[in-house]
C-alpha positions in Angstrom: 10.0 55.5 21.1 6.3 54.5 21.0 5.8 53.3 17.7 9.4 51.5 18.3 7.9 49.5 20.8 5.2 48.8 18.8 7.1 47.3 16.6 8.7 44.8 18.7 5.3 44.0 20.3 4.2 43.1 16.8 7.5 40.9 16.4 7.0 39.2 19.8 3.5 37.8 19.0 4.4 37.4 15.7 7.3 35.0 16.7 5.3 33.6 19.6 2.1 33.0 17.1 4.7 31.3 15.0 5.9 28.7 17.9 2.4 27.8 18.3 2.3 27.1 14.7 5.1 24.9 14.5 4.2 22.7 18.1 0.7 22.6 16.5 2.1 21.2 13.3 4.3 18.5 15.2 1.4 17.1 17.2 2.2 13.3 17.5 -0.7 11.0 17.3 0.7 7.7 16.3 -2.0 4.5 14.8 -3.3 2.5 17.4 -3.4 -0.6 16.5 -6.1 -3.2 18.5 -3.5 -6.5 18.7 -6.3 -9.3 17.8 -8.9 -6.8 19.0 -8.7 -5.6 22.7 -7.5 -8.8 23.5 -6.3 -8.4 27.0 -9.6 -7.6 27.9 -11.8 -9.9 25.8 -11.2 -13.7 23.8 -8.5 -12.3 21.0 -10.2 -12.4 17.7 -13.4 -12.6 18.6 -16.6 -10.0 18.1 -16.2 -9.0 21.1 -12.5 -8.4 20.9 -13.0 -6.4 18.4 -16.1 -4.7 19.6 -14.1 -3.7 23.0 -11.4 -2.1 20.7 -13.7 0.2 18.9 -15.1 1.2 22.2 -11.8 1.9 23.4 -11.0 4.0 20.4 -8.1 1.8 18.5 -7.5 3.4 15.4 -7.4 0.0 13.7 -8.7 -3.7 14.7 -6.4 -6.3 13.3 -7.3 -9.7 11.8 -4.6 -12.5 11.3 -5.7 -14.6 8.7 -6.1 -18.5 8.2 -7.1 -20.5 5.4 -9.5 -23.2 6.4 -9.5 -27.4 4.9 -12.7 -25.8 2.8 -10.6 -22.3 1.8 -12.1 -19.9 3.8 -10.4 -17.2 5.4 -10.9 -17.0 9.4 -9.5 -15.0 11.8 -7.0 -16.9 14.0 -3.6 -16.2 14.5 -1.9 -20.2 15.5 -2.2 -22.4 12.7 -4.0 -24.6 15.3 -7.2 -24.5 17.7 -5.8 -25.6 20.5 -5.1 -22.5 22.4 -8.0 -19.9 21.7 -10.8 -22.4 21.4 -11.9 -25.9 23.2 -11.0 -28.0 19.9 -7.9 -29.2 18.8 -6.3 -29.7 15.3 -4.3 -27.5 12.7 -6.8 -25.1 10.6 -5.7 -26.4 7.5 -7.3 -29.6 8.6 -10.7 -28.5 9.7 -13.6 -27.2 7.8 -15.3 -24.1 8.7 -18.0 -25.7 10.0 -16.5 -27.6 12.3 -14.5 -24.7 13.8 -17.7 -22.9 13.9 -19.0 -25.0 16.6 -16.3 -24.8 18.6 -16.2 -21.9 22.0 -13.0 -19.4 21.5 -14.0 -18.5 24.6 -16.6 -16.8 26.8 -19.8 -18.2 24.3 -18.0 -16.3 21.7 -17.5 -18.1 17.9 -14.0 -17.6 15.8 -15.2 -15.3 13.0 -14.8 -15.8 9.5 -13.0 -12.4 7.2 -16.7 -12.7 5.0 -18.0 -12.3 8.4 -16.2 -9.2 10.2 -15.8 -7.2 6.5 -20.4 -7.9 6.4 -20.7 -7.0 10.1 -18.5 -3.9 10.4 -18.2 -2.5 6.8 -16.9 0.7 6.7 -17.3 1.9 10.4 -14.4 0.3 11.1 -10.3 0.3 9.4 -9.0 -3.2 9.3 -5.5 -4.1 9.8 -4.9 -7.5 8.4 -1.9 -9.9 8.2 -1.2 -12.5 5.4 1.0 -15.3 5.2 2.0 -17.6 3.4 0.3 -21.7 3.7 2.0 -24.8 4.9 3.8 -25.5 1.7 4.9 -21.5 1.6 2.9 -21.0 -0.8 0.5 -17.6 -1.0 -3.2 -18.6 -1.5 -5.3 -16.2 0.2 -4.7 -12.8 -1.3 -7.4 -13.0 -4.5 -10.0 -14.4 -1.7 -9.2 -11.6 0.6 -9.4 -9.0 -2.0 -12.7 -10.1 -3.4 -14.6 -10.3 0.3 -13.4 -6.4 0.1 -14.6 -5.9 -2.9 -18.1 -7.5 -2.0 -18.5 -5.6 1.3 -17.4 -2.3 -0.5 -14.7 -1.8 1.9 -12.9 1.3 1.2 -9.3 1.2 0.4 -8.2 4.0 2.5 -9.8 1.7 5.4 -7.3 -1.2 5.2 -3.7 -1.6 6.0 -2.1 -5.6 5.4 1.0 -7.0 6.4 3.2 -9.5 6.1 6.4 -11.3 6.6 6.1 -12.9 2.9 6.6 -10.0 0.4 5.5 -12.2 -2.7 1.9 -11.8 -0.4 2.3 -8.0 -0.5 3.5 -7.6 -4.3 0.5 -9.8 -5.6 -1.6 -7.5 -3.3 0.0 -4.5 -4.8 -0.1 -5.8 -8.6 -3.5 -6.1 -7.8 -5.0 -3.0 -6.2 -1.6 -0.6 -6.1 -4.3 1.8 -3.3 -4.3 -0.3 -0.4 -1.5 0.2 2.3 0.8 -2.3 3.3 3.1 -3.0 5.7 6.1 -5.2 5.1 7.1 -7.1 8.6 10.4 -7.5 9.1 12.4 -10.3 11.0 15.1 -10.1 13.9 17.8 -11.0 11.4 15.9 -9.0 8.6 16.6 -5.9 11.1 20.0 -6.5 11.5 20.6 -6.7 7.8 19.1 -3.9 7.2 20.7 -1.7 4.6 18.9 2.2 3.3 19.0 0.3 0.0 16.7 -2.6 1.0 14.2 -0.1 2.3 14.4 1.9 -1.2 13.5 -1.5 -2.6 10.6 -2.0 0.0 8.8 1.6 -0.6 8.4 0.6 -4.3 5.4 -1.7 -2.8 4.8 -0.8 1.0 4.6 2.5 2.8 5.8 1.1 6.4 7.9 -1.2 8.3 7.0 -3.6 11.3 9.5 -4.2 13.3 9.7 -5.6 17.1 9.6 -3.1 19.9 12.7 -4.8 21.2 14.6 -4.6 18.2 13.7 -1.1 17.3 15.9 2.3 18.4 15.7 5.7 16.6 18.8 4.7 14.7 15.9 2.3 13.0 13.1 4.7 13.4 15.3 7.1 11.7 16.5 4.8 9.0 13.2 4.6 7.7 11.8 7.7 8.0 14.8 8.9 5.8 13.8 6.6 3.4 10.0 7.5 3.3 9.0 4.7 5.4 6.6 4.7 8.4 7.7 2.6 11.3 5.0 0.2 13.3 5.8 -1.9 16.1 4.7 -5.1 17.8 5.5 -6.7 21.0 5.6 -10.1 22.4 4.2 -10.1 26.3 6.3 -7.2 27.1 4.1 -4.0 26.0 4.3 -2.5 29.1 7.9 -3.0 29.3 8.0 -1.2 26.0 5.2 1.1 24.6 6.4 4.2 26.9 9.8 3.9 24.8 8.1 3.2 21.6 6.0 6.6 22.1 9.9 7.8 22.8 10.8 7.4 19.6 8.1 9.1 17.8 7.0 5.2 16.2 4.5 6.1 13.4 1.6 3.2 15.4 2.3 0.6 17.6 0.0 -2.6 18.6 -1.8 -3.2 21.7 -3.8 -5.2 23.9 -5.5 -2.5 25.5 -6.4 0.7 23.5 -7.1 2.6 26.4 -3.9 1.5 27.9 -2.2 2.5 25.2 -3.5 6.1 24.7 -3.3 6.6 28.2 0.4 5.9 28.0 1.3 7.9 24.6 -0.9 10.7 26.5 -1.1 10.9 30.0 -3.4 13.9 30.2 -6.3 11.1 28.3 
């Protein structure tokens, strides 16, 4: 009788040493992605945007790109001034240096991508977005490659996106090591079919898709096909991030880092 209940005491922790295992091995810590740096909290796109976001432990800052009257590669996401800064005009029409002198708000400058890759290096992972230029046509990928290049920028340290997959495929003929992230439309979500992600996957290893438009029929969609799910929002994160973390999304962006971890864990 003894050694029989032994044996089902060794069974018991075996099987409860087991659970463990298994909840261990399903932790969920999803990317947290700094939307234009912490940019609730400070200028968006902006040192000290980004600075704020490292402080408040975002897992990535990320950097829309724009292509300057002179070609270089700034981060701003409106194809105009007017907004974050006290100039006006579209970027394509202004020179770096004038859009250097202008305030993006609080004293701080809009930084150029030469400029964040120099400062940060490698203590940082970028998340950068591409697009196309006025004329749709993709012009900034060799520039953005080489400034990574020159600053020695690990691969495994940058994710890029985009809406325009010719931007992602030239990346990807080009350096087949860097991850990227192919953004996908309202419409583009409603269209989507298992076979267009198959055709996806062959360049990107996630999808970013709209918190609005996103449900675990989606979630699940992609995960089936290999893909990693990352969502954005519009002005209604905290409408939506408690769902997002619902769903088991594989990163989300944010404003507000902290916010953000303090919603996907509570306990933070």
């Amino acid at each position: 009788m003894t050694n029989l209940l032994l044996v089902c005491s060794l069974l018991f922790l075996s099987a409860c040493s087991f659970a463990s295992g298994a909840d261990s091995g399903t932790e969920y810590h999803p990317l947290i992605i700094a939307h234009r740096g912490a940019s609730e909290l400070e200028p968006e796109h902006t040192f000290a945007s980004y600075d704020r976001a490292i402080k408040d432990d975002a897992d990535y800052i990320e950097i829309d790109l724009r292509e300057t009257k002179d070609g270089e590669l700034i981060a701003m996401h409106d194809e105009d001034v007017n907004r974050t800064t006290d100039g006006e005009g579209f970027v394509r029409d202004l020179t770096l240096d004038y859009i250097e002198s202008l305030d993006a708000g609080d004293g701080q400058k809009v930084p150029t991508l030469r400029s964040i890759a120099s400062h940060y290096k490698n203590k940082v992972k970028y998340y950068i977005e591409t697009r196309s230029n006025v004329d749709g046509k993709i012009t900034m990928e060799d520039q953005l490659l080489q400034i990574l290049k020159e600053n020695k920028i690990h691969d495994d340290n940058v994710i890029i996106q985009s809406f325009d997959e010719a931007s992602l495929v030239k990346i990807h003929d080009q350096d087949p090591d860097i991850q990227l992230v192919r953004l996908l439309r309202k419409k583009e979500i409603q269209e989507l079919t298992p076979e267009r992600l198959n055709e996806i996957s062959e360049f990107a290893f996630a999808i970013g898709t709209y918190a609005g438009s996103t449900d675990k029929d989606l979630v699940k969609m992609a995960h089936d096909n290999g893909l990693d799910i990352h969502t954005y929002y519009y002005d209604d994160e905290k409408e939506l991030a408690e769902k997002m973390f619902g769903l088991k999304v594989d990163g989300t962006f944010t404003n507000d880092p902290k916010y953000a971890r303090e919603t996907m864990d509570p306990s933070k």
